[in-house]
Backbone as a ProteinNet text record, in pm:
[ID]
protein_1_A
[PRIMARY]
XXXXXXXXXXXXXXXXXXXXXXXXXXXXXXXXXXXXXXXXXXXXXXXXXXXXXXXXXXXXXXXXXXXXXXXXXXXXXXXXXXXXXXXXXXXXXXXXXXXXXXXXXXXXXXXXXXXXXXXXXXXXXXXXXXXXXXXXXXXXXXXXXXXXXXXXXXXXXXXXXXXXXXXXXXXXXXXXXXXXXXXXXXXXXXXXXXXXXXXXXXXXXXXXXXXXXXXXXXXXXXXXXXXXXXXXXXXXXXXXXXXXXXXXXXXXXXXXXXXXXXXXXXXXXXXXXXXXX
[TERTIARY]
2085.2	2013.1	2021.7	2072.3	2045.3	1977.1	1927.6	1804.4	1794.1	1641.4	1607.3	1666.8	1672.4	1722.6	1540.4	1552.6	1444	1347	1360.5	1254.5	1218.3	1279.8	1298.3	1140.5	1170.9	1145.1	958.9	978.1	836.5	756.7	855.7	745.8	711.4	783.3	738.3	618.4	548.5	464.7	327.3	338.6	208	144.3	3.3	-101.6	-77.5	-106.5	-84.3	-179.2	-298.7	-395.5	-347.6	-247.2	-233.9	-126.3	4.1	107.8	63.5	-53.7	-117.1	-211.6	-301.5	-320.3	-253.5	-108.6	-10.3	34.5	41.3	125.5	-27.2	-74.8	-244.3	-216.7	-162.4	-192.2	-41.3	56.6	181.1	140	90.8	94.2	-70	-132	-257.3	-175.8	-101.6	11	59.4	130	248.5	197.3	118.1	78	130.6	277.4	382.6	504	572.5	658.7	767.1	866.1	972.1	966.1	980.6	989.9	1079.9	1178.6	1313.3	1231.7	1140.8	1068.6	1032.5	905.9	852	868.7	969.8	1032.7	1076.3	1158.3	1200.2	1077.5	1015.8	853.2	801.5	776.4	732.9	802.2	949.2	1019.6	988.5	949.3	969.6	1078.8	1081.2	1173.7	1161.4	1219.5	1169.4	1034.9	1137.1	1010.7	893.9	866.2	766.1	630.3	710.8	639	649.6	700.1	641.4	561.9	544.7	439.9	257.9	265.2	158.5	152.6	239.9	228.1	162.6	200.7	152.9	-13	-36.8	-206.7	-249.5	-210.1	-323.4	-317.9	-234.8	-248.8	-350.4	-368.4	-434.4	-551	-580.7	-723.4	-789.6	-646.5	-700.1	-679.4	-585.8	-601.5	-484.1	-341.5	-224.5	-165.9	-73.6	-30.5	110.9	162.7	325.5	377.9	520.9	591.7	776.9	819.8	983.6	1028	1068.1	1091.5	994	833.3	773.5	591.4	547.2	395.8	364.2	230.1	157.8	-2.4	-54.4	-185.6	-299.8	-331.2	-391.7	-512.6	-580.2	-665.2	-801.7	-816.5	-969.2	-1024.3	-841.6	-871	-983.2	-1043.6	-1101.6	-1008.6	-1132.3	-1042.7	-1077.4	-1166.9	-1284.7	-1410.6	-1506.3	-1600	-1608.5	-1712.9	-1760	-1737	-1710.4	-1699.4	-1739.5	-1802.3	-1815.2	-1719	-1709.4	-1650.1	-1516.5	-1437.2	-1257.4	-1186.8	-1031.2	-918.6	-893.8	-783.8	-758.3	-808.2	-902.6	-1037.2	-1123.1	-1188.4	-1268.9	-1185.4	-1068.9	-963.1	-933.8	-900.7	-883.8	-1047.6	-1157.1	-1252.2	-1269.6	-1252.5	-1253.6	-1117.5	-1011.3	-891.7	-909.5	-995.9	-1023.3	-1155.3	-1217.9	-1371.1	-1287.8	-1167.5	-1121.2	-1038.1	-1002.8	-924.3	-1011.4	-1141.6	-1226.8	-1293.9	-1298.9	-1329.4	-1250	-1141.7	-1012.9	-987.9	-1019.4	-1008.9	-1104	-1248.5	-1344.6	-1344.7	-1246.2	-1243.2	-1118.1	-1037	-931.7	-955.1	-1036.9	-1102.8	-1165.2	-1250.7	-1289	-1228.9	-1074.1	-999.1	-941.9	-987	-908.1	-1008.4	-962.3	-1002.1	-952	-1074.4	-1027.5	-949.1	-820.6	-707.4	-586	-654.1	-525	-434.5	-263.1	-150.4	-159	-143.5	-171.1	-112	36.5	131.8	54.2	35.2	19.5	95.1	126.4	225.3	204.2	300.6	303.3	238.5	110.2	21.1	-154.1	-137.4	-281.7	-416	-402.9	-474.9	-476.6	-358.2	-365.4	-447.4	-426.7	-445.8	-618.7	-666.9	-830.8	-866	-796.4	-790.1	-816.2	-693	-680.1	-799.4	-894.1	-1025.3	-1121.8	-1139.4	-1219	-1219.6	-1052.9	-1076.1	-1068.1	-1116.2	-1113.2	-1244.2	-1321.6	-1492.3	-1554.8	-1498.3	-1527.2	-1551	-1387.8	-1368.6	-1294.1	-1303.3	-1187.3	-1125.9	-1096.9	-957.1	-809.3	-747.8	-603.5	-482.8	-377.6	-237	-196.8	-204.6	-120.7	20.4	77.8	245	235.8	298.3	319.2	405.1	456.3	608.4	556.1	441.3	389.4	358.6	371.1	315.4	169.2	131.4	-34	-95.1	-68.3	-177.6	-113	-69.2	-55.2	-100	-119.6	-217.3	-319.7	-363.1	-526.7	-543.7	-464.6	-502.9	-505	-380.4	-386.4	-518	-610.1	-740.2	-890.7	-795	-872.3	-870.1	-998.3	-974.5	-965.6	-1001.1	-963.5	-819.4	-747.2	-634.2	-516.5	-426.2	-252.2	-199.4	-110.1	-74	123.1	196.6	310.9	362.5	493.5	529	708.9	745.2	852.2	961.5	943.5	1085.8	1139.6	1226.9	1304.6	1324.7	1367.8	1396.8	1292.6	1204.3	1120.8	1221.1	1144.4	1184	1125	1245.7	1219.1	1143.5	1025.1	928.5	805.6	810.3	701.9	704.7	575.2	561.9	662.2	681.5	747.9	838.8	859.7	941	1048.1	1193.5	1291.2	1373	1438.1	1564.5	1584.1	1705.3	1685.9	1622	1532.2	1555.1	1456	1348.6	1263.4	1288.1	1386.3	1444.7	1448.1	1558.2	1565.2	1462.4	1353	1238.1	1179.9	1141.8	1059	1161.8	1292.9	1347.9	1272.9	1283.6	1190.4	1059.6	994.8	847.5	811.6	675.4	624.8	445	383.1	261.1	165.4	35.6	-63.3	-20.1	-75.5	-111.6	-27.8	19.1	46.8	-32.4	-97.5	-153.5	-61.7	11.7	88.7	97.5	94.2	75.3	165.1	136.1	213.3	235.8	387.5	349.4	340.9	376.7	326	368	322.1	318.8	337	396.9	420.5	479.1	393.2	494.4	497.4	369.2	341.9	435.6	500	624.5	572.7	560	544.3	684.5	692.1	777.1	777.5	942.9	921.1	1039.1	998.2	1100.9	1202.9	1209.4	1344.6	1355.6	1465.7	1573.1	1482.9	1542.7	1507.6	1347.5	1285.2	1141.3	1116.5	1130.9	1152.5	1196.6	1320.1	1378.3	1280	1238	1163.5	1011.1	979	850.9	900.9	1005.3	1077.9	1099.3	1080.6	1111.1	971.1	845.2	727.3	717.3	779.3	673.3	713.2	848.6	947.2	867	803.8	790.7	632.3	592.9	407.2	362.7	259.5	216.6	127.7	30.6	-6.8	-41	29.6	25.8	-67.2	-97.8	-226.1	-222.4	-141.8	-148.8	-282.7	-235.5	-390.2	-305	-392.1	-316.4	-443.1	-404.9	-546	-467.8	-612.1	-596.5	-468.1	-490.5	-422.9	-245.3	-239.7	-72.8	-5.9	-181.8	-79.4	0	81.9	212.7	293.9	267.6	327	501.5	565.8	683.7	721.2	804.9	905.1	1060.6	1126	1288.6	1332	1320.1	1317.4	1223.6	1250.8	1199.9	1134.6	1016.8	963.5	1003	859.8	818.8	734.4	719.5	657.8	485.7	420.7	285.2	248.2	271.5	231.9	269.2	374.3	412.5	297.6	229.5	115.6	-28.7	-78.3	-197.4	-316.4	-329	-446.2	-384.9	-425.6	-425.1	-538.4	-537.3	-704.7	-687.5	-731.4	-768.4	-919.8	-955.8	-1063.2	-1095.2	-1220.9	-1294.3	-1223	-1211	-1133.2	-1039.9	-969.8	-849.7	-892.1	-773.7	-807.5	-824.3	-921.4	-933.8	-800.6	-696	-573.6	-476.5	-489.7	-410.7	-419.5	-541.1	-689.7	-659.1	-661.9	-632.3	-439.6	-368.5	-260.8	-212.3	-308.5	-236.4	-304.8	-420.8	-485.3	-444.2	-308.5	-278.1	-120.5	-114.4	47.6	19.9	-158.2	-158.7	-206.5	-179.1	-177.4	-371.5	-367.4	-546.4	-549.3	-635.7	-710.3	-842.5	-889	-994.3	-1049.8	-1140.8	-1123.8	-1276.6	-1234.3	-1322.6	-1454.7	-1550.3	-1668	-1678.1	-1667.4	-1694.4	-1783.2	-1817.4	-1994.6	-2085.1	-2014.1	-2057.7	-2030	-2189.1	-2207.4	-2097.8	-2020.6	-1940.5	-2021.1
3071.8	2962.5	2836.1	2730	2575.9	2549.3	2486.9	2452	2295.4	2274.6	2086.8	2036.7	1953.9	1804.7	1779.8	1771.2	1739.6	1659.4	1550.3	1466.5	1514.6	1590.9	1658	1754.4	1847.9	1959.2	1900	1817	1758.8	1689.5	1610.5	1582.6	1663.8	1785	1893.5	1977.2	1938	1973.6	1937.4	1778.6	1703.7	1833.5	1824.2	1881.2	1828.8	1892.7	1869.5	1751.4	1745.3	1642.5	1509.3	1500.5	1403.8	1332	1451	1415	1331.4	1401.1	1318.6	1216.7	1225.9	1073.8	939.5	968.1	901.4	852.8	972.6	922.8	843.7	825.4	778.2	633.6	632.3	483.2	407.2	494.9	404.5	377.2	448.2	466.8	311.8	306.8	240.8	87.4	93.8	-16	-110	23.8	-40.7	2.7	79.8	142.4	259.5	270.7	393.5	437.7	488.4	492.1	657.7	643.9	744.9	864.9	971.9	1053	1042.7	986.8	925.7	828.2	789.2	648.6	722.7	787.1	876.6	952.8	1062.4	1157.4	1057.4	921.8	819.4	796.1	773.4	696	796.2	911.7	1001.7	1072.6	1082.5	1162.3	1324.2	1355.1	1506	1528.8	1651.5	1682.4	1685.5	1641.3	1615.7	1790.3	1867.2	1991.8	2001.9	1911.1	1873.8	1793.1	1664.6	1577.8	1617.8	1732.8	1755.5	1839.3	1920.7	2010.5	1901	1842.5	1756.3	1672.3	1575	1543.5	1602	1797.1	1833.6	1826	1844.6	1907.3	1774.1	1673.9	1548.7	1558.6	1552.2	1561.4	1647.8	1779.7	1847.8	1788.4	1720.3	1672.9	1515	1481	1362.1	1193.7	1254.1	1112.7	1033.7	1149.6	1073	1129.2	1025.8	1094.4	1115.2	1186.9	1261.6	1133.9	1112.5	1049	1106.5	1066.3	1134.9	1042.6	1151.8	1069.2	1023	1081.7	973.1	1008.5	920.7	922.8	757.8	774.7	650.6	706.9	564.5	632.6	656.8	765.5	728	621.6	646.8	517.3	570.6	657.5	698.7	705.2	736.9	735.6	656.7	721.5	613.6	515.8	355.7	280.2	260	333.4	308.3	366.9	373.4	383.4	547	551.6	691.5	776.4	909.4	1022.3	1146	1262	1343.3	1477.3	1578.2	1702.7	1661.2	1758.9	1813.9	1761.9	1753.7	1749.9	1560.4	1537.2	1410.5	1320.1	1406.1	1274.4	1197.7	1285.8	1199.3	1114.7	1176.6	1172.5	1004.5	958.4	836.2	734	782.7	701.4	693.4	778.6	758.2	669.5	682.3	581	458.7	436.7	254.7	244.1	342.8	289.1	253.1	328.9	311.9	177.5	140.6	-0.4	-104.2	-107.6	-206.5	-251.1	-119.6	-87.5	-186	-166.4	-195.2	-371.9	-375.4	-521.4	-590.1	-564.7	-645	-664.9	-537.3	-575.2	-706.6	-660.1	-748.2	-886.4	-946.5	-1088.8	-1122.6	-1030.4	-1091.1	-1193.2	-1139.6	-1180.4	-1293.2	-1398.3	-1490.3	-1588.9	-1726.7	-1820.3	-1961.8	-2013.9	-2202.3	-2255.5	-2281.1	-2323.8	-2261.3	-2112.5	-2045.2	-2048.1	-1999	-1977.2	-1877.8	-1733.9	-1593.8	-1579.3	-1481.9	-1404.8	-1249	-1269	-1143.3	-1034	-936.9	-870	-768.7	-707.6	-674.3	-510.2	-483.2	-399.4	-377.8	-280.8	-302.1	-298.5	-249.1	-252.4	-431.1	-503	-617.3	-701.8	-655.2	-727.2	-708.5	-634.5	-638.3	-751.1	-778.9	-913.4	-1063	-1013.2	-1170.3	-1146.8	-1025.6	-1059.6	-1124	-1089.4	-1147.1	-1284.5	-1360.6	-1485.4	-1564.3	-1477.6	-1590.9	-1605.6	-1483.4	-1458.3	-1600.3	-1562.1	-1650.3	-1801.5	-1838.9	-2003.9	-2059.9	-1929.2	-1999.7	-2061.4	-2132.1	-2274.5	-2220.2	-2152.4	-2128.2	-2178	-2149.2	-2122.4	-1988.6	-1964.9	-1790.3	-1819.8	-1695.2	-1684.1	-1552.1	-1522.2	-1401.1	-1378.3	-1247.1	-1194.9	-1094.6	-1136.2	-1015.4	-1115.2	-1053.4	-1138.9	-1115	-1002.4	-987.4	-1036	-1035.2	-1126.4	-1223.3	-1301.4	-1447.4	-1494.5	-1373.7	-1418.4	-1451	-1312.7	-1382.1	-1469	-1466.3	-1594.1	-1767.8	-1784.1	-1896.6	-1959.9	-1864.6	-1891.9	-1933	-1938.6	-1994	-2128	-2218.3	-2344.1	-2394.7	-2315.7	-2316.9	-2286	-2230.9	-2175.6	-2260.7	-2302.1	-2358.9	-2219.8	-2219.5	-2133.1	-2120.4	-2035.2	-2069.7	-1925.5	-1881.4	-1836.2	-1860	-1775.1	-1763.7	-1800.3	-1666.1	-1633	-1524.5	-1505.3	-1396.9	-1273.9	-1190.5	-1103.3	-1028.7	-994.8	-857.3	-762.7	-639	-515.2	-440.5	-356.5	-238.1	-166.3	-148.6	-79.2	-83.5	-222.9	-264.1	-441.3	-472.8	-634.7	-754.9	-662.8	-741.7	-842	-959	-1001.2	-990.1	-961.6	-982.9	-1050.5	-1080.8	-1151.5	-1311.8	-1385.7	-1528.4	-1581.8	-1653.2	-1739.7	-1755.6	-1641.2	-1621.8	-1569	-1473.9	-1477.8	-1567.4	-1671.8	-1759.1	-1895.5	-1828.7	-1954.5	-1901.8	-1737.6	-1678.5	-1663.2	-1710.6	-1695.2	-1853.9	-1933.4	-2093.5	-2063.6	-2001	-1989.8	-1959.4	-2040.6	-1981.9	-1984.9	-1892.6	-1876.9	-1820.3	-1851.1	-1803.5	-1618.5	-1589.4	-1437.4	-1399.8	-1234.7	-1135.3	-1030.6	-1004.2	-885.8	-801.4	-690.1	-620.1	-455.8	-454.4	-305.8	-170.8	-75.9	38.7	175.4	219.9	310	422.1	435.3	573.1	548.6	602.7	567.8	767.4	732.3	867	875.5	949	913.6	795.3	702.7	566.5	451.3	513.4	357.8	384.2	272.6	258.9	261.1	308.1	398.1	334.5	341	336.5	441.2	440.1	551.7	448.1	361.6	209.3	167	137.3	58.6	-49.5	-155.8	-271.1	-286.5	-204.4	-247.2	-293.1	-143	-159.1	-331.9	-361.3	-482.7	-624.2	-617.1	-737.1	-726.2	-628.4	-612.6	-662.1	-610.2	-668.5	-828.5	-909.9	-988.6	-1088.6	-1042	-1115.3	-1085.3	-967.7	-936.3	-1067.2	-1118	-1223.7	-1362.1	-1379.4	-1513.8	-1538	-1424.3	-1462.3	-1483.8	-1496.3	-1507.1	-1409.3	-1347.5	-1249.8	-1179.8	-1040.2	-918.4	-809.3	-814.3	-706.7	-590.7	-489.3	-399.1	-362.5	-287.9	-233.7	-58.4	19.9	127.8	254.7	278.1	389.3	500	599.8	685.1	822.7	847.7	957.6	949.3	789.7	765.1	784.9	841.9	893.6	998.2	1005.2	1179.9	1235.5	1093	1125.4	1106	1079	1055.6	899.6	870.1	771.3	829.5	713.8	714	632.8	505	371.8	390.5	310.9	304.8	100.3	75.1	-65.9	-131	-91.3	-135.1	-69.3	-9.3	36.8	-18.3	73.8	30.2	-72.7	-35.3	-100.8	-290.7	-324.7	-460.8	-508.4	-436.8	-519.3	-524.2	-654.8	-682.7	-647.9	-581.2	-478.7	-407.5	-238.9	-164	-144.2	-200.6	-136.6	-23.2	76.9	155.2	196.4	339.4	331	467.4	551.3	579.7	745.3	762.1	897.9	979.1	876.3	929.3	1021.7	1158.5	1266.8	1225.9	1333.9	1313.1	1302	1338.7	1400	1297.8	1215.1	1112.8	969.9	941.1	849.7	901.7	970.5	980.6	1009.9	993.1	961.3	875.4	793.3	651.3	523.4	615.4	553.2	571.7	695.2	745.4	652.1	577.6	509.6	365.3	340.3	224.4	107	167.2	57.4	62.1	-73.5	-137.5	-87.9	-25.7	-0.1	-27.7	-59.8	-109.9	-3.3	77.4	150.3	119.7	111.7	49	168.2	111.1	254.5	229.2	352.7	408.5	372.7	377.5	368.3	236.4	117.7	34.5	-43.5	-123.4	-200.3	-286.1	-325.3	-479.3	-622.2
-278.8	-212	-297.8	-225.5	-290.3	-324.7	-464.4	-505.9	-508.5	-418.8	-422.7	-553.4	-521.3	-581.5	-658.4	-792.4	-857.6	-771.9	-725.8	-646.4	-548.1	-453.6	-374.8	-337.1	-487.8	-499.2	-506.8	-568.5	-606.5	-498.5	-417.8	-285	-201.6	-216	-59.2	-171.7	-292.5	-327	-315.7	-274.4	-230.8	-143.2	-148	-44.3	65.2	162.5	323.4	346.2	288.1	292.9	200.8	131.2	80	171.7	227.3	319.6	464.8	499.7	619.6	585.2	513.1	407.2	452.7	404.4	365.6	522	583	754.3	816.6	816.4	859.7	817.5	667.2	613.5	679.4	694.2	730.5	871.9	988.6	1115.1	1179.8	1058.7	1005.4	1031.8	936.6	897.4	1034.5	1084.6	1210.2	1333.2	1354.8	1469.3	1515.9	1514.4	1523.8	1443.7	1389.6	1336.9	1408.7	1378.9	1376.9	1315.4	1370.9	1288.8	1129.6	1137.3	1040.5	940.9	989.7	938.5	815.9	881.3	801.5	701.3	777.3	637	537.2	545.3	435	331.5	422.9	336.8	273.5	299.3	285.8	175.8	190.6	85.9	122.9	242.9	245.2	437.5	420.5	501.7	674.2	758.1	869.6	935.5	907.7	938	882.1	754.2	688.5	785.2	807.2	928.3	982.5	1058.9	1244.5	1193.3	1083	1091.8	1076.4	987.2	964.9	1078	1137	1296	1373.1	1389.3	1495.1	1460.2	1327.8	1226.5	1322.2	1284.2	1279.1	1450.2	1541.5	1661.2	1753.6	1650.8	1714.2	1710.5	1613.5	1523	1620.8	1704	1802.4	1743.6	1595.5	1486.3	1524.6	1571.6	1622.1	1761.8	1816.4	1964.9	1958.2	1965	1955.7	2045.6	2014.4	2104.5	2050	2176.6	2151.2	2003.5	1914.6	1802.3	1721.7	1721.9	1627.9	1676.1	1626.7	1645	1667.5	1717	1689.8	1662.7	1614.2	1590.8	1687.8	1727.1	1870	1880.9	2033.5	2047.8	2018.6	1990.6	1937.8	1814.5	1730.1	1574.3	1486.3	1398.3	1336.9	1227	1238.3	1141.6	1036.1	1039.1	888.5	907.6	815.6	770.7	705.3	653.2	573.4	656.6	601.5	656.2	567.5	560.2	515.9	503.2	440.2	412.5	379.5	450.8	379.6	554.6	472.2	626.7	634.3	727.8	774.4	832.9	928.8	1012.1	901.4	804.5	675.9	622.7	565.6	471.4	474.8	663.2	691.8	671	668.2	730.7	517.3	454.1	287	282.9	310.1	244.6	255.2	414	460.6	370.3	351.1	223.8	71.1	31.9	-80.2	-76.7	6.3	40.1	29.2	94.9	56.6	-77.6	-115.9	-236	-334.4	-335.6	-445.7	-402.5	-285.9	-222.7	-322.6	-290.2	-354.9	-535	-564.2	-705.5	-732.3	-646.8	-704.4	-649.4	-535.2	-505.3	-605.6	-670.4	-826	-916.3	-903	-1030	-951.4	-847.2	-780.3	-804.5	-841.3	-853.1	-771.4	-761.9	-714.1	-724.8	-666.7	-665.8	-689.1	-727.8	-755.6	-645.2	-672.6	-626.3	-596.9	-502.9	-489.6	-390.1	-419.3	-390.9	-290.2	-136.9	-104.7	-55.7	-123.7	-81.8	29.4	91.2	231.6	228.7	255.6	202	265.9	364.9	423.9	313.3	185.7	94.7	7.1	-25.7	13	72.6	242.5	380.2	333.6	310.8	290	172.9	112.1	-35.4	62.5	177.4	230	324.3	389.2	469.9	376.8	283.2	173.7	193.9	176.7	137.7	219.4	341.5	464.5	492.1	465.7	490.7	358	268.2	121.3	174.9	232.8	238.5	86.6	-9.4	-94.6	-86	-143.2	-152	-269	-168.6	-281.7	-182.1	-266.9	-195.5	-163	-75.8	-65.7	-5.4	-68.9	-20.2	27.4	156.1	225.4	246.2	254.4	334.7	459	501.6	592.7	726.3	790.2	923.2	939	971.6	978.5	886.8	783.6	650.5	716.6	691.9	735.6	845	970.6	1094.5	1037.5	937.7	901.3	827.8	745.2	660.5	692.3	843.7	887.7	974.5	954.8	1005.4	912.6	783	671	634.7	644.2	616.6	484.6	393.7	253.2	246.9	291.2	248.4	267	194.4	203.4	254.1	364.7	354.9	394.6	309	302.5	318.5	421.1	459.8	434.2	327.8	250.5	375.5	478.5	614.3	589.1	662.9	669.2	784.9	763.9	891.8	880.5	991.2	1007.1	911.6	835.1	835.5	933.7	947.8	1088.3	1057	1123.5	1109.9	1041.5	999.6	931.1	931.6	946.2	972.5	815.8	736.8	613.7	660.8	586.8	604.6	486.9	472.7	401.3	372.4	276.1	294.1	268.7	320.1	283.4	405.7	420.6	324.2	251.2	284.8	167.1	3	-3.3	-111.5	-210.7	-116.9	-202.2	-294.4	-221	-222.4	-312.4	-340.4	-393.4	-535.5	-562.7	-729.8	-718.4	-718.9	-726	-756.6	-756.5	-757.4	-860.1	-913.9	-1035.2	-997.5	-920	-886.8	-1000.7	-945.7	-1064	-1070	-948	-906.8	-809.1	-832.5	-766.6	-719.4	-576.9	-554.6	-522	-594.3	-527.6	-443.6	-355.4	-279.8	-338.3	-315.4	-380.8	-293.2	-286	-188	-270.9	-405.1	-483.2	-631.6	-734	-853.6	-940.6	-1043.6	-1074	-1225.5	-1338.2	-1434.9	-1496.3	-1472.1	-1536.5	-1438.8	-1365.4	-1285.9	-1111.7	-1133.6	-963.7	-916.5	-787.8	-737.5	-593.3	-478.2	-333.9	-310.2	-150.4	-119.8	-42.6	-60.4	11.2	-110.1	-74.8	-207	-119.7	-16.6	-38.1	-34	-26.1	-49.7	-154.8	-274	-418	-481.9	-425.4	-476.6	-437.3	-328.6	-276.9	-349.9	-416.8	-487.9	-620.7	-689.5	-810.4	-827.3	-694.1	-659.9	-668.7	-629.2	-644.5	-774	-826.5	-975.3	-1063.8	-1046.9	-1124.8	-1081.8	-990.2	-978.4	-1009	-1067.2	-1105.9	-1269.3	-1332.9	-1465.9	-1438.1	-1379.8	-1354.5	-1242.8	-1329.2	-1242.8	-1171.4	-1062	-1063.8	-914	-927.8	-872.1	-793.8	-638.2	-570.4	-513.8	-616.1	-539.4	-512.9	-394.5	-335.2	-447.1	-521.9	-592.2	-515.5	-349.9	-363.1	-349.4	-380.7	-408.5	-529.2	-650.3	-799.1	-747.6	-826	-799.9	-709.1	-579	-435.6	-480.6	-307.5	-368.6	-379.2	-456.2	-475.7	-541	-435.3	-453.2	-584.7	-544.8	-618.1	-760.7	-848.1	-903.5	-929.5	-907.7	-881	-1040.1	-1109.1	-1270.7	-1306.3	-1478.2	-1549.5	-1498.7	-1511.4	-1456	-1597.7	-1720	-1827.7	-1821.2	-1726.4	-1684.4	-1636.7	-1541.4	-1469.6	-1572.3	-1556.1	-1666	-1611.7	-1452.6	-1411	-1310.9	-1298.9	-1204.1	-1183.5	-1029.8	-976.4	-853.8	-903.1	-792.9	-786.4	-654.3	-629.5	-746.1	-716	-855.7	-774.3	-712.1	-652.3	-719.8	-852.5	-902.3	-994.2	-974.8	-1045.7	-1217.4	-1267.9	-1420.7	-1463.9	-1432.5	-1494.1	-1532.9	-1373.9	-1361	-1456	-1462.7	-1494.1	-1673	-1739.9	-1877.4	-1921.4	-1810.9	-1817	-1811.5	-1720.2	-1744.9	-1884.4	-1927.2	-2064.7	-2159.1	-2165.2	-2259.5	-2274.9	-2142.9	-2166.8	-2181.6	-2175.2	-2246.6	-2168.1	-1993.4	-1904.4	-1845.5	-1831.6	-1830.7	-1671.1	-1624.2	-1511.7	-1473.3	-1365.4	-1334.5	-1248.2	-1165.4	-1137	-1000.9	-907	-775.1	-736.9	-726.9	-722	-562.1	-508.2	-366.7	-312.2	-202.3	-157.3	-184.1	-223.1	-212.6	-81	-73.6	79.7	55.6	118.8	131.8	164.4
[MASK]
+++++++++++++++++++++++++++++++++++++++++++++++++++++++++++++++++++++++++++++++++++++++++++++++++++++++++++++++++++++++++++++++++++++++++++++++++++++++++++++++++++++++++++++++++++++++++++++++++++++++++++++++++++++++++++++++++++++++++++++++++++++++++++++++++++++++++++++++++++++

């Protein structure tokens, strides 16, 4: 018998609750995605996702479609939830997003320049600073943050360009590219789809590169990553977590992870649960 491919071997190890986690937050994201989408993002094997597809379906959270899912219309989009499984699982990931939001609005100031990257954990940074009335510049490559944010009267708001990516509101390419090597902004909020091993990690080459791409044009760096994306998969490799001058996640992250990453040196902030917004 063939044996996985090291990375391989390691993503079809995630918990089933972390794998649907994960399809919740992409499906959260775009509304639907591909089966193909998925297994990519995901890094595990298509029989992988239909099995967790079918879990969450039964559960009423997603609706099967030829090729794919979407998230159904009853799902929840948030709030607290109690016990074990994917129905809480989602109503804790959107509490841990707010969570990590309100810490990292902290670190934004009056006039700052602030890079938002294409990231529903992000996208809760830019509700903040529209509720606020802050006065900054933001730069987006996302279309939905930039809906919301063009509704801020504090806000400049500048919109790099580029082509949709398939399957997600990002924008890529020139001629934002080229705008974003020109740039020298205060702040980077940057999104993460999994971290592992001290390096943030994607499962797309060009995702990976267009994140490499904000990290170059900021003075500071500050990561937002929900705790159950330590150890998931990544293809790509982004940047050493030790590059960024804060990782904030929420207070969820295992002991294990949480003295692994103190032990490589890199500053974490760490978002407490259960607070009112």
């Amino acid at each position: 018998m063939q044996k996985k491919p090291p990375h391989e071997a390691r993503r079809e190890k995630l918990l089933p609750s972390q794998r649907q986690t994960f399809i919740l937050d992409v499906l959260s994201e775009q509304g639907a995605a591909t089966l193909h989408q998925l297994s990519e993002r995901l890094g595990a094997s298509f029989s992988t996702v239909r099995r967790d597809l079918d879990e969450l379906a039964k559960q009423g959270l997603v609706e099967r479609a030829h090729g794919g899912a979407m998230l159904a219309e009853r799902a929840p989009r948030g709030g607290q939830a109690e016990g074990d499984g994917p129905e809480p699982a989602k109503g804790a990931m959107q509490a841990a997003k707010e969570a990590i939001a309100r810490v990292a609005f902290a670190q934004l100031r009056e006039g700052d320049s602030v890079i938002f990257d294409s990231s529903t954990t992000v996208q809760e940074v830019a509700r903040l600073v529209v509720a606020s009335r802050l006065r900054i510049v933001a730069i987006t490559n996302n279309i939905k943050i930039a809906d919301l944010l063009a509704g801020a009267p504090g806000v400049r708001l500048v919109v790099p360009g580029g082509s949709r990516r398939p399957g997600t509101y990002a924008l890529a390419g020139d001629p934002g590219d080229a705008f974003l090597r020109r740039l020298h902004a205060d702040v980077v909020l940057l999104g993460a789809q999994s971290a592992s091993a001290g390096v943030l990690t994607d499962s797309r080459i060009e995702s990976a590169t267009a994140k490499q791409l904000l990290l170059a044009a900021v003075r500071t760096r500050i990561l937002l990553i929900d705790s159950y994306k330590f150890g998931g998969p990544g293809l790509c490799e982004v940047a050493p977590l030790t590059d960024f001058d804060e990782v904030i996640t929420d207070a969820g992250i295992a002991g294990a992870e949480l003295r692994d990453l103190e032990r490589r040196g890199v500053r974490v902030s760490l978002a407490p649960l259960g607070q009112a917004q």
